[in-house]
LOTIKOL-151732 format. One record per residue (C-alpha): residue number from 1; x, y, z; residue in one letter. Coordinates in steps of 0.001 Angstrom, whole numbers. Last residue first. Layout:
- resi, c1, c2, c3, resn
- NUM, X, Y, Z, A .
...
This chain:
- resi, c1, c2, c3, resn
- 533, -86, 122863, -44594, X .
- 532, 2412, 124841, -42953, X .
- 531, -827, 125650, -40571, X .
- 530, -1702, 121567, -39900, X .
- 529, 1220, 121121, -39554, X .
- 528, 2117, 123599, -36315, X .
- 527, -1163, 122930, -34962, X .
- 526, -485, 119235, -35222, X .
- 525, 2724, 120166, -33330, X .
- 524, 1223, 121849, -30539, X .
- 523, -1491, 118994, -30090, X .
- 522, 1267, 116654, -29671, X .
- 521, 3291, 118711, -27305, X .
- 520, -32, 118777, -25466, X .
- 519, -551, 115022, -24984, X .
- 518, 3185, 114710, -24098, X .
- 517, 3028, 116915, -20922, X .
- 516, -207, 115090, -20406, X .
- 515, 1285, 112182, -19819, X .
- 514, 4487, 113467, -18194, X .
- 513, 2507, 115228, -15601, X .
- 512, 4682, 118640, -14130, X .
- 511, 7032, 118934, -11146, X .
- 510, 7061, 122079, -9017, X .
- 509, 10002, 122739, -6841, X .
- 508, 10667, 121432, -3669, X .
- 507, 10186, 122923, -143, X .
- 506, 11377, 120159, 2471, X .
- 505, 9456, 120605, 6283, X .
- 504, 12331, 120933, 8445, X .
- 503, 13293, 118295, 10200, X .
- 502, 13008, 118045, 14296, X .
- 501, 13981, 119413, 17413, X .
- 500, 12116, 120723, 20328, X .
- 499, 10361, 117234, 21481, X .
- 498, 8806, 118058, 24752, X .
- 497, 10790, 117200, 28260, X .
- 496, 8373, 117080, 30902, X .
- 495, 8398, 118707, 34115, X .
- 494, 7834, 116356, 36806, X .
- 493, 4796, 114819, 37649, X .
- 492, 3859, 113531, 40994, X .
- 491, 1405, 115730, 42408, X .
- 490, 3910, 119027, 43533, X .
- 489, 4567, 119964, 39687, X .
- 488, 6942, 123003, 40608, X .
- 487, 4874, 126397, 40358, X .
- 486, 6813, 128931, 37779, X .
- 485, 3921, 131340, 37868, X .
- 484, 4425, 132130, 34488, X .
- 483, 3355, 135894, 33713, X .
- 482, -466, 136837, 32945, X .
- 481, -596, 138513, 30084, X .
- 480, -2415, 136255, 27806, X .
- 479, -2850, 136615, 23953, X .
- 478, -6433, 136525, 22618, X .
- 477, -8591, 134276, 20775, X .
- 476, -12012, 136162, 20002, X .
- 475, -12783, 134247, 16788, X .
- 474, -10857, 130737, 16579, X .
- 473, -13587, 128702, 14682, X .
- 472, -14318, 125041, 15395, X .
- 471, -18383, 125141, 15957, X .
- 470, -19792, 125417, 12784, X .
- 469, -17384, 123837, 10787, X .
- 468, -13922, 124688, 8490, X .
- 467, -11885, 123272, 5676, X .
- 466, -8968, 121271, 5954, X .
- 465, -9576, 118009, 3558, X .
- 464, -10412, 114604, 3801, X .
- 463, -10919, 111945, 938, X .
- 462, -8917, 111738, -1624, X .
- 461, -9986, 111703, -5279, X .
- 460, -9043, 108784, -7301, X .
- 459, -7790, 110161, -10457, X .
- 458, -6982, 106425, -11420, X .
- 457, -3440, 107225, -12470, X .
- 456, -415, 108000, -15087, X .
- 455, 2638, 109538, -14545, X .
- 454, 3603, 108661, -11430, X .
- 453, 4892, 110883, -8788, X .
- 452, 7217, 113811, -8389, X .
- 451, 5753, 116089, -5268, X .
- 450, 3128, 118964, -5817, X .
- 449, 4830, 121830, -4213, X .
- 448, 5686, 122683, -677, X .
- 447, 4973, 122695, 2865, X .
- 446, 1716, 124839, 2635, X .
- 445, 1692, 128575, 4460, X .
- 444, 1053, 130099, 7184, X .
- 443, -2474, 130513, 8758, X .
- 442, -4777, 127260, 9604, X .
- 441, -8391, 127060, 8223, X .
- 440, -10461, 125625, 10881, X .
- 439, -10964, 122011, 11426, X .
- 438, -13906, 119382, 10946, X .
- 437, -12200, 117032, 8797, X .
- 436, -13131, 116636, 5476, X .
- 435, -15841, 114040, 4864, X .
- 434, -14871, 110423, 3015, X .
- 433, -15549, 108375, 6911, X .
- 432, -18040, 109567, 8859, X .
- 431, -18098, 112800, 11026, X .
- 430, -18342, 115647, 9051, X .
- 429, -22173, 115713, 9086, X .
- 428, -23700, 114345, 12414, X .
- 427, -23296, 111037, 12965, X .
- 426, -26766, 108884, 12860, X .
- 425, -28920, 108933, 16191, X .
- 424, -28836, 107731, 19722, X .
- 423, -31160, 110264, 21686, X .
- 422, -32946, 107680, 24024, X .
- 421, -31521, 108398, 26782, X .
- 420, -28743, 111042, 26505, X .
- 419, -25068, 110173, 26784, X .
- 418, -22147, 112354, 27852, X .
- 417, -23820, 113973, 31260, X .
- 416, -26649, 115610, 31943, X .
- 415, -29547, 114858, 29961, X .
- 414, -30979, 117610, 28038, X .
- 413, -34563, 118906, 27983, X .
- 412, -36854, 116285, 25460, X .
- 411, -35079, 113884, 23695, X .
- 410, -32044, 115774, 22544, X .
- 409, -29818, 113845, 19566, X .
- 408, -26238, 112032, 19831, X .
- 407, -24619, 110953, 16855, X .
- 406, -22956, 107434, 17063, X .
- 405, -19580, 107316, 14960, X .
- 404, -18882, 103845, 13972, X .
- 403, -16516, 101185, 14369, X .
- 402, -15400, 103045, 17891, X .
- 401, -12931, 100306, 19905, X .
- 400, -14772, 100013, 23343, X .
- 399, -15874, 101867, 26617, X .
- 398, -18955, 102542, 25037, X .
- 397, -17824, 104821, 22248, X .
- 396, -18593, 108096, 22789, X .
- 395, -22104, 110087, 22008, X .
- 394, -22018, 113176, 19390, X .
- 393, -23833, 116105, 18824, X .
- 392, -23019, 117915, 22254, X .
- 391, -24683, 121174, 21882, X .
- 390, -22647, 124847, 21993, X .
- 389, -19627, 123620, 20645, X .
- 388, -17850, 126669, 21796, X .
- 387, -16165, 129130, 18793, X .
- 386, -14565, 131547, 21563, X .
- 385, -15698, 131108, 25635, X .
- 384, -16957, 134188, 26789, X .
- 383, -14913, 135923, 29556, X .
- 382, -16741, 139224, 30529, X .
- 381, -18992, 137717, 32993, X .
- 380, -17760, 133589, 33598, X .
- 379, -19999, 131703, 31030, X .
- 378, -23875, 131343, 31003, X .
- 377, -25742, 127951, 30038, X .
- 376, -28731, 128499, 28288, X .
- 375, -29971, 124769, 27630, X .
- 374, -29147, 123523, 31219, X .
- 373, -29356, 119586, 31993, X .
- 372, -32311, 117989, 33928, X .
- 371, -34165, 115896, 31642, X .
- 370, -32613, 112762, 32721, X .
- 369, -29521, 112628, 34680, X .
- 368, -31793, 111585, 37871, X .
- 367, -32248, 108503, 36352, X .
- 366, -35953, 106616, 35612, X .
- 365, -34297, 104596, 32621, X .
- 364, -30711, 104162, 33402, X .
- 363, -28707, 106959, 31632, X .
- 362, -25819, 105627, 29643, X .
- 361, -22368, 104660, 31864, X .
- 360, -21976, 100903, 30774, X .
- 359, -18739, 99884, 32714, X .
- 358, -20010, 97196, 34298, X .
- 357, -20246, 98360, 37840, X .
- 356, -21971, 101524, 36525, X .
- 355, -24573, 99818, 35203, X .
- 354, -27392, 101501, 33183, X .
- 353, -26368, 104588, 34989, X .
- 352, -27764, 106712, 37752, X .
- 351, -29712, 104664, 39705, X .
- 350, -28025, 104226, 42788, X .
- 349, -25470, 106542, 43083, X .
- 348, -26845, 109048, 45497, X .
- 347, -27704, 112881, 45319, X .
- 346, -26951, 115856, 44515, X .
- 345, -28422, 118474, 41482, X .
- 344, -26965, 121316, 41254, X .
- 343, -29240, 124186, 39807, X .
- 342, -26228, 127035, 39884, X .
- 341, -22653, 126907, 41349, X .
- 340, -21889, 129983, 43572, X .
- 339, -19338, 128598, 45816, X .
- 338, -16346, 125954, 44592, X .
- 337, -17301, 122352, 45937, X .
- 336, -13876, 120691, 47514, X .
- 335, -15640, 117952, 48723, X .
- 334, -18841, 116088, 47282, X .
- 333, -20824, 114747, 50086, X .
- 332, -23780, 114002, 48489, X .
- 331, -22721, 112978, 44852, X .
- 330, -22992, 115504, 42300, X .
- 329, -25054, 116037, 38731, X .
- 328, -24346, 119628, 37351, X .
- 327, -26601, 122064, 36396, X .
- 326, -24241, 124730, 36469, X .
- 325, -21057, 126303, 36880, X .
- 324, -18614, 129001, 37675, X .
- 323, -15239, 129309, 38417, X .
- 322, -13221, 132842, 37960, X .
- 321, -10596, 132784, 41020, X .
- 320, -9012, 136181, 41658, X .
- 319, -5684, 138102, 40238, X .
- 318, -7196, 138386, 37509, X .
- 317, -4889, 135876, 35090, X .
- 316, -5282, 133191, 37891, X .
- 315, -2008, 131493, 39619, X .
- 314, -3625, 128218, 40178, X .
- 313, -1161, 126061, 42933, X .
- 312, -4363, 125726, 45700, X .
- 311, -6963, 125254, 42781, X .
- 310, -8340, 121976, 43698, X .
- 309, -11755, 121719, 42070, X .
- 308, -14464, 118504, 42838, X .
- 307, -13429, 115858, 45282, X .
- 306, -15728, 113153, 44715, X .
- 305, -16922, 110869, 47473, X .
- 304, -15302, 107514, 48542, X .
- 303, -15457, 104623, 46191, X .
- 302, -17131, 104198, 42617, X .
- 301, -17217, 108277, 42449, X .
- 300, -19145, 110090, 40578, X .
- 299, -19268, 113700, 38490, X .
- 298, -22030, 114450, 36176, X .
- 297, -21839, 117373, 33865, X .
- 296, -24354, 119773, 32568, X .
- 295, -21888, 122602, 32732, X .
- 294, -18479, 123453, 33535, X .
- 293, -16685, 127172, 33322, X .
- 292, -12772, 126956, 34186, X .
- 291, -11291, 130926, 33849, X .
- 290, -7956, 132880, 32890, X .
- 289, -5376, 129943, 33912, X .
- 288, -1671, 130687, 34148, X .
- 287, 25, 127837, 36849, X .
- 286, -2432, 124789, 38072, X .
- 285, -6053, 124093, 38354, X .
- 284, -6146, 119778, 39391, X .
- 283, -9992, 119072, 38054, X .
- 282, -11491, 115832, 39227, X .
- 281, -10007, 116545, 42809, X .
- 280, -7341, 113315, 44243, X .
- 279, -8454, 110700, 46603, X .
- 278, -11910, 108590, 45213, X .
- 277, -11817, 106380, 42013, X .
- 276, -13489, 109066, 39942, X .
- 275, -15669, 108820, 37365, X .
- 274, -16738, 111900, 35090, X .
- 273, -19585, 111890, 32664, X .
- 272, -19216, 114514, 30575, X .
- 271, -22130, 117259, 29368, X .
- 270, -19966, 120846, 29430, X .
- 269, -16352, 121217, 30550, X .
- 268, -14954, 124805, 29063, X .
- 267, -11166, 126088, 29341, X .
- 266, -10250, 129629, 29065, X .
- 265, -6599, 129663, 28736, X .
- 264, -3433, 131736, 30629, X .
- 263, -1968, 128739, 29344, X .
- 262, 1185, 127868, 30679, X .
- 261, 4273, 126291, 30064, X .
- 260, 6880, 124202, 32064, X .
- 259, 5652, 124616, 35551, X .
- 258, 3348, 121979, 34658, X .
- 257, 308, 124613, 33463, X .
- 256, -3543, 125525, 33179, X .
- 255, -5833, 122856, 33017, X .
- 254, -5047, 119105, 34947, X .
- 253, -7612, 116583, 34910, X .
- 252, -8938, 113331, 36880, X .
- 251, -6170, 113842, 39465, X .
- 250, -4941, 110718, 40969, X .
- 249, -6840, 107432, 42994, X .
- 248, -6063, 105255, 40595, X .
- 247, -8953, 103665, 37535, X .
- 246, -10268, 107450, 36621, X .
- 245, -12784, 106870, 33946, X .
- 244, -13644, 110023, 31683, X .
- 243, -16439, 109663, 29259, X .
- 242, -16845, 112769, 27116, X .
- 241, -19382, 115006, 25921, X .
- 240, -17528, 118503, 25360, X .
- 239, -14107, 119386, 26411, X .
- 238, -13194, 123036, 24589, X .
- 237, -9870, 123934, 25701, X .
- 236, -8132, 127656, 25345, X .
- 235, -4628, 128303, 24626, X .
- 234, -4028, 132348, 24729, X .
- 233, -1716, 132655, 21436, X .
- 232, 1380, 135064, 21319, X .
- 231, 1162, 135302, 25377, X .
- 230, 4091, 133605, 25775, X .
- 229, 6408, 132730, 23535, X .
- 228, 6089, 129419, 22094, X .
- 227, 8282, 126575, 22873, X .
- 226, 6883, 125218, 26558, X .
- 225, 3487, 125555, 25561, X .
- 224, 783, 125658, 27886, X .
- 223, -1821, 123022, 29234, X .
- 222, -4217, 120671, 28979, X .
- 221, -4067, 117017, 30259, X .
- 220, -6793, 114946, 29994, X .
- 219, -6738, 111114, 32268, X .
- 218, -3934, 112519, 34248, X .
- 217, -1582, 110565, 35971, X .
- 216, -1502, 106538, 35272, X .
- 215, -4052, 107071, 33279, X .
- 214, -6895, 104053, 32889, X .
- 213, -9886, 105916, 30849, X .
- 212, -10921, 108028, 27986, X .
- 211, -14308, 107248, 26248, X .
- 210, -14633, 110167, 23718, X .
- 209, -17412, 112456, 22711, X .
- 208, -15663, 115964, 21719, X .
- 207, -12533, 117156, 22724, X .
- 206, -11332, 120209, 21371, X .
- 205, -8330, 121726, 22176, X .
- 204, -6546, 125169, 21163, X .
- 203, -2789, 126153, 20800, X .
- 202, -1940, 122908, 21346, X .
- 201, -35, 121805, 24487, X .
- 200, -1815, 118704, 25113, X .
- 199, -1972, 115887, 26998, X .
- 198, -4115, 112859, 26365, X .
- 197, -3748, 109265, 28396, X .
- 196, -985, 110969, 30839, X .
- 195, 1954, 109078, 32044, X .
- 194, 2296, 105717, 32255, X .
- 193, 1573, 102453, 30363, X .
- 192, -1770, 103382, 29523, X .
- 191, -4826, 101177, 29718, X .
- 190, -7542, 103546, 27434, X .
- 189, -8259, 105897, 24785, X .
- 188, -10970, 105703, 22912, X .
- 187, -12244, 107772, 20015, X .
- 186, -15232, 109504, 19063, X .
- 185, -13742, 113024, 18572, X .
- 184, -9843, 114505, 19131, X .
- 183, -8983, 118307, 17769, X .
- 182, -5965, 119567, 18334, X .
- 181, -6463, 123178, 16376, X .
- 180, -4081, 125730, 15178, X .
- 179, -5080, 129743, 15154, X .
- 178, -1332, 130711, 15705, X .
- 177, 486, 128211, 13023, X .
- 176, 3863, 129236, 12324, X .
- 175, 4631, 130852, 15590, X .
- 174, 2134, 129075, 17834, X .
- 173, 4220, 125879, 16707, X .
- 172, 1437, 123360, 18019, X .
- 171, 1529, 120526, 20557, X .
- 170, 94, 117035, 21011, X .
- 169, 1157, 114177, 23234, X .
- 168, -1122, 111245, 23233, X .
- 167, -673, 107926, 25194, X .
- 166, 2319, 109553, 27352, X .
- 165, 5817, 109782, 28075, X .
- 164, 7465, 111914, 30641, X .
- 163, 6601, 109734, 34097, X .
- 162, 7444, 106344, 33522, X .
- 161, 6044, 104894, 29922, X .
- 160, 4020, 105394, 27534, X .
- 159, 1356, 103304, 25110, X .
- 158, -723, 100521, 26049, X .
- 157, -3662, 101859, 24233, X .
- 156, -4937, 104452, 21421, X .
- 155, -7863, 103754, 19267, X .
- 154, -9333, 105495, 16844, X .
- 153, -12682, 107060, 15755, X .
- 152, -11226, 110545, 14780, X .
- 151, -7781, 112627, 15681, X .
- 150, -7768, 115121, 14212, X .
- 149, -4369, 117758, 14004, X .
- 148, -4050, 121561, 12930, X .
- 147, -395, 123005, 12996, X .
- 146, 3133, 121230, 13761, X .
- 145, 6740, 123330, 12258, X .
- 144, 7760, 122905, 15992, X .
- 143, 5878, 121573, 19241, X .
- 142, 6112, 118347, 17306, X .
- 141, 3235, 116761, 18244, X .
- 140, 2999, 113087, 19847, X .
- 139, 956, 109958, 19219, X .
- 138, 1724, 106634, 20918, X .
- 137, 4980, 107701, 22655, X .
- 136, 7221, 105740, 24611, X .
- 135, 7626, 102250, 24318, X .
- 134, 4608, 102298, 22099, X .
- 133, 2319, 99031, 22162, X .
- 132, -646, 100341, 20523, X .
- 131, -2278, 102968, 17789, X .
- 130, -5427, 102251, 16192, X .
- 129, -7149, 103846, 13160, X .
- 128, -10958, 104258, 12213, X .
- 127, -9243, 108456, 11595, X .
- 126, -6056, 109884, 11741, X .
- 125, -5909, 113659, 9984, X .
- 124, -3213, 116056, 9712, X .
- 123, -3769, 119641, 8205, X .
- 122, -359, 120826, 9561, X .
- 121, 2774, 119260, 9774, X .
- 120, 5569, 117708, 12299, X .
- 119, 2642, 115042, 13790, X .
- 118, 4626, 111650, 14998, X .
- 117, 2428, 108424, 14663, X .
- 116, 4350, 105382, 16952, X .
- 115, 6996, 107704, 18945, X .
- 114, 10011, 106659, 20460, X .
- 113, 10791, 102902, 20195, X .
- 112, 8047, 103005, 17167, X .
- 111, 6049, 99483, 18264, X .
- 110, 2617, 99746, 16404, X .
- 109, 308, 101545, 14064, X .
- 108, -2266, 99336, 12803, X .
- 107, -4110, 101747, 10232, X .
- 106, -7709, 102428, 8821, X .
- 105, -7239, 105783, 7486, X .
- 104, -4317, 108484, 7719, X .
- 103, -5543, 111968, 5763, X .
- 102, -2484, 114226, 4762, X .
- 101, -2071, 117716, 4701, X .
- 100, 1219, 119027, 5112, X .
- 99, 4518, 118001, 5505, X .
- 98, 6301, 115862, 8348, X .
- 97, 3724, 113300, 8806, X .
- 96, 5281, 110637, 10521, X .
- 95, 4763, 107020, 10624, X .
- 94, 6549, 104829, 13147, X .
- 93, 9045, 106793, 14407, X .
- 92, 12071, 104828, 15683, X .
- 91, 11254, 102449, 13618, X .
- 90, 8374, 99241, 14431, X .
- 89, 5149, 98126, 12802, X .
- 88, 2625, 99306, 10559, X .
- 87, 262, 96943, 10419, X .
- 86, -2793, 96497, 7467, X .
- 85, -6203, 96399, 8855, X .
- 84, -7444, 93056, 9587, X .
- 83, -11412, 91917, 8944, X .
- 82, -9801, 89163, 6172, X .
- 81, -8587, 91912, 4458, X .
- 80, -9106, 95393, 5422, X .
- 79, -7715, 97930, 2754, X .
- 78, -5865, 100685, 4887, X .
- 77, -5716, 104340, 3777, X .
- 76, -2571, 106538, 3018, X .
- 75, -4824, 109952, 1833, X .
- 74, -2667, 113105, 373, X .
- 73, -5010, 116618, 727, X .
- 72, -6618, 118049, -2330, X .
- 71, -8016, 121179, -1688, X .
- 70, -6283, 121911, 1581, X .
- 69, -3029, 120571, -511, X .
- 68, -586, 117755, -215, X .
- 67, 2588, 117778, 1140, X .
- 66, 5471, 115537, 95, X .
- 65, 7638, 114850, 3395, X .
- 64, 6172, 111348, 4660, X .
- 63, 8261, 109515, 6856, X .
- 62, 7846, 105877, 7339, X .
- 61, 9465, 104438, 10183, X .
- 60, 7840, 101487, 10206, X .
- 59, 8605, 98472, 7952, X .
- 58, 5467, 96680, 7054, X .
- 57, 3147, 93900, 8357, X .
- 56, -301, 92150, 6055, X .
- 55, -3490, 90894, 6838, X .
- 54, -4503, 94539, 5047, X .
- 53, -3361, 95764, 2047, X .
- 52, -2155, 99376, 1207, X .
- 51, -3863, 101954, -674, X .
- 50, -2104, 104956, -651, X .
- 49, -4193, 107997, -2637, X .
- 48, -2445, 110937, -4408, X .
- 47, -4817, 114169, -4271, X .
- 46, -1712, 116312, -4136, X .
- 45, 1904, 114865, -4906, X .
- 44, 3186, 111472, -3654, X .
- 43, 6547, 109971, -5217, X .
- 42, 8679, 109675, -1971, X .
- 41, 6065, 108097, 78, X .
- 40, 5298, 105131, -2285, X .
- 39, 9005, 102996, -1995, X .
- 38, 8752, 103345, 1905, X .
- 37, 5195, 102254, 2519, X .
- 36, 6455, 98492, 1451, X .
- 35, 5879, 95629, -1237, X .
- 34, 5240, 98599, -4038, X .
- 33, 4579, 96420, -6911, X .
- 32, 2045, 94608, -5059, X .
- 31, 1784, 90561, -4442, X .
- 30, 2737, 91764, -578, X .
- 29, 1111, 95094, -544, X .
- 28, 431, 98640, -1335, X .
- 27, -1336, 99903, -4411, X .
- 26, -906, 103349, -5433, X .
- 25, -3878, 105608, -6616, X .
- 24, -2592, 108457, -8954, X .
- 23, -4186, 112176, -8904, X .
- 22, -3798, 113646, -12203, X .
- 21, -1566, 117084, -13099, X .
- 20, -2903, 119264, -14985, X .
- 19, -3758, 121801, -12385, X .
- 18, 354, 122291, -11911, X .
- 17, -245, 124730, -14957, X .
- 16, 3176, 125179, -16896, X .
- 15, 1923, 122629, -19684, X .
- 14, -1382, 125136, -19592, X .
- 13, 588, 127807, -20384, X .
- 12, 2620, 126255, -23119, X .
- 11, -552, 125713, -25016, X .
- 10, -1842, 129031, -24355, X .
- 9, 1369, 130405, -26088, X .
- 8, 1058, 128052, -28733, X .
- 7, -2753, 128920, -30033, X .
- 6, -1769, 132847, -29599, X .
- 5, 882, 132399, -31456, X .
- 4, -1122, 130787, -34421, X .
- 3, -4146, 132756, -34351, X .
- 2, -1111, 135825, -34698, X .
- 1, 278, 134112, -37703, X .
């Protein structure tokens, strides 16, 4: 009697065990079952994988509100057919994540009337993805119930409009999520239709090798949150390796605040290649800012000279201004220099770049850039910079859509700037496609239990995940004290109006496999005869 109890009682433990349950691969498409995103969303639990057919349109305004796991995240990947990824076109919000952990892949995401891919979870990945033609929005982050975001060898164009609605839009709940990370590598951004091509109110940034260029305002905007209290999370920015193309004569960057939310941040600007169209100062310091460190950068204009810092509206956490910088590559001339930069290196335009004229922004053979960067490069005193990418290991797309990820190795001493001659190599781990993303783990908790879904599937695992690299961690982040300067946005951009509302991730209770539900009641009762007999 006793084998026999214990025999049933394990039996019924395991039925109760959510680990039971299979991942099921659903087929998206026009000779489908499921003709549209909208019939699969509702039935996805943990390791669940979307496959939906390319050369194809569907109904936007997907939501997706059953959360996967770290472990076993939710992936909605596009099947190319015919070389076309599958479109995702129209709704007020295109696609949005609104519970956690889900990997996007190989999308057309197009024509939301507000926002085209809206973040409202944490553990989100886009990746090989494009997002175009948004009236408003192309991506944007809920500023609540939002945590960790990547954004990976995508596209993002023709997107915004007027003054308050950008390209990309990202924001964390501080609350919820305190160590969360907007992290954006290998993409290219480009040709917006007004406001800023990336702004950010995340509780930390990293942007590493992108091309990002054609703003209407700023080309990378970083600053507070409007939401959050502040001084609960000190946002810091981590800008590594990028390609920045000013088309206008405006700002290049803005750190700090809008007059809307501060940061009270530590922001660091090591190996970019800046380009300026002459007027306004590559980096526009504005509101709560603790420091602005940049190394082994190179800064040009196409006309004019390059104005380099304008901190006239900063409002600095000690009271004084904490810039410093080195080996960087400026034209003779430059304006607007702070003092006390080390091993500058000035000089003319000429042979900088392959061709700068055409866009292509890699060293020319014989440039200055060459072999002249810093390897030790030394932060403000007291003020380290938390979890920096200390190397650039990647090099951005050339001013095109990325369709791979290019790793970028050191030939010799460092090159300044985002590309080094010669050191095009193979991405580094955690950069091609099937890898987790590169992000920290996030604090608070998941956004639910496994979802209903299908019975029986292929137990195709899902690529993507939320575990941690060398490079993303949050160690030494720290709450500002610094109170909000309240500056008015005197360069053309008023105060913009976040998104503050929004649903409520749904919390549903645990739903077991019918197949193997039935399996063990089978077993059970074979016990049971088997023992009568």
């Amino acid at each position: 009697m006793t084998r026999h109890r214990t025999f049933v009682a394990t039996a019924i433990f395991v039925m109760s065990s959510p680990a039971v349950a299979s991942a099921t691969t659903y087929q998206v498409g026009p000779a489908r079952a499921h003709k549209q995103l909208m019939t699969v969303a509702p039935l996805l639990k943990p390791g669940d994988r979307v496959e939906v057919d390319g050369g194809a349109t569907y109904q936007g305004g997907v939501v997706f509100d059953k959360a996967g796991t770290p472990a076993s995240p939710i992936t909605i990947v596009g099947i190319a057919v015919g070389g076309k990824r599958p479109v995702v076109s129209g709704g007020t919000n295109t696609v949005e994540a609104r519970a956690n952990h889900y990997v996007f892949e190989n999308l057309d995401i197009t024509a939301g009337s507000f926002r085209c891919f809206f973040v409202h979870a944490d553990g989100i990945t886009l990746r090989d993805s494009v997002v175009h033609d948004c009236a408003q929005h192309g991506i944007l982050g809920a500023d609540t119930d939002a945590g960790s975001f990547l954004l990976e060898r995508s596209e993002v164009h023709h997107c915004g409009s007027g003054t308050q609605n950008h390209q990309i839009y990202m924001s964390s709940d501080e609350v919820v999520y305190p160590a969360a990370v907007f992290r954006m590598q290998s993409s290219y951004v480009h040709d917006g239709n007004g406001g800023n091509n990336v702004k950010s109110r995340a509780g930390r940034n990293e942007l590493y090798g992108n091309w990002i260029e054609g703003a209407l305002y700023h080309e990378v905007e970083l600053i507070g949150s409007e939401t959050s209290p502040e001084g609960a999370v000190r946002e810091d920015s981590d800008v590594v390796g990028n390609v920045l193309v000013k088309k206008n004569a405006f700002f290049v960057t803005r750190f700090g605040g809008d007059g809307t939310g501060q940061t009270n941040g530590r922001y660091r600007f090591v190996n970019n290649t800046v380009v300026t169209n002459g007027g306004s100062a590559v980096f526009r310091l504005m509101d709560g800012i603790e420091s602005l460190e940049f190394h082994n950068n190179a800064f040009v204009a196409k006309s004019g000279n390059v104005a380099l810092v304008d901190e006239s509206s900063a409002a600095w956490v000690g009271g004084t201004s904490v810039v410093v910088g080195s080996h960087n590559w400026l034209q003779t001339g430059a304006t607007k220099v702070p003092a006390g930069l080390a091993n500058t290196v000035m000089g003319s335009n000429g042979n900088l770049f392959a061709s700068l004229a055409n866009g292509d922004l890699r060293p020319a053979s014989g440039s200055p850039l060459v072999d002249v960067g810093g390897a030790s490069l030394a932060g403000p005193s007291g003020k380290p910079f938390p979890g920096p990418l200390a190397v650039p290991n990647l090099h951005p797309p050339l001013g095109a859509p990325p369709a791979t990820t290019t790793g970028r190795t050191l030939v010799g001493v460092i090159d300044i700037g985002a590309y080094e001659l010669g050191g095009a190599a193979p991405a580094p781990p955690g950069t091609t496609p099937g890898t987790p993303p590169p992000l920290p783990p996030t604090s608070g908790s998941d956004a639910g239990a496994p979802g209903t879904g299908e019975s029986a599937g292929s137990g195709a695992a899902a690529s993507g995940g939320s575990t941690g690299a060398a490079g993303a961690t949050e160690s030494g982040k720290s709450g500002g004290t610094q109170n909000r300067a309240g500056a008015n946005d005197v360069g053309g951009v008023p105060p913009l109006a976040d998104d503050v509302g929004g649903c409520a991730i749904t919390r549903r209770a645990p739903t077991r496999d019918a197949g193997a539900l039935v399996l063990l009641v089978l077993a059970i009762t074979a016990a049971v005869t088997r023992r009568r007999r």
